[in-house]
C-alpha positions in Angstrom: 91.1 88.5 80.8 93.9 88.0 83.4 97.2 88.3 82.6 100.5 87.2 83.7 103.5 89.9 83.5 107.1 89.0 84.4 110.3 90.5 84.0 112.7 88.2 82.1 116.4 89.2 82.5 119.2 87.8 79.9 121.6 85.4 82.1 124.6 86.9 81.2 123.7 90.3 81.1 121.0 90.7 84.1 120.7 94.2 83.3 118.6 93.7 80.2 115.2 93.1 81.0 112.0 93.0 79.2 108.8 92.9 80.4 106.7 90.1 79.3 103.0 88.4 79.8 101.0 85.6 79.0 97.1 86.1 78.8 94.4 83.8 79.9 91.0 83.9 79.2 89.2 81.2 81.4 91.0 81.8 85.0 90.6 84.1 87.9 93.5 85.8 89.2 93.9 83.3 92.6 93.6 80.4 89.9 96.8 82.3 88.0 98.8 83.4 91.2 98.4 79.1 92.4 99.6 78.4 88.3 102.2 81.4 87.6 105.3 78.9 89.0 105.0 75.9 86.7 103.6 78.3 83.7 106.6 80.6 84.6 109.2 77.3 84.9 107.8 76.1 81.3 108.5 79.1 79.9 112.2 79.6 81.0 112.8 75.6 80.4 112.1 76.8 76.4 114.2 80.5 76.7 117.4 79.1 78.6 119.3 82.4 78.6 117.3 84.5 80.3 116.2 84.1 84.1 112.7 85.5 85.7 113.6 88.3 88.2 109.7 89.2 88.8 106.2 88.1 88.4 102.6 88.7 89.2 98.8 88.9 87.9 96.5 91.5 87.2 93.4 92.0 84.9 95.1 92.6 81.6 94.3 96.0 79.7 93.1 94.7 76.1 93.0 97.6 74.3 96.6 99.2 75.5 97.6 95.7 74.3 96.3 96.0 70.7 98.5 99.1 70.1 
């Protein structure tokens, strides 16, 4: 499972950040590095008040993510 984890900062106060990912199940992580920018741009064009300071993808760790 690869997952995508970005940092997505409040507009108008960029010193609230929260970490955030989305997982994929059927991708390699070139395939998500080559789609991070449009997933990334669909996801801020439906949360308009907060801006992406960071990205990047890495095998996601299933079971820290089930706690």
């Amino acid at each position: 499972m690869i997952e995508l984890l970005f940092v997505a900062c409040l507009s108008t106060a960029p010193e609230q950040c929260q970490e955030r990912s989305l997982l994929y199940t059927d991708v390699t992580p070139m395939t998500c590095m080559m789609g991070a920018q449009p997933e990334l741009a669909k996801w801020a064009s439906t949360h308009p008040g907060y801006r992406i300071s960071e990205w990047r993808c890495q095998w996601a760790n299933v079971a820290e993510q089930k706690t």
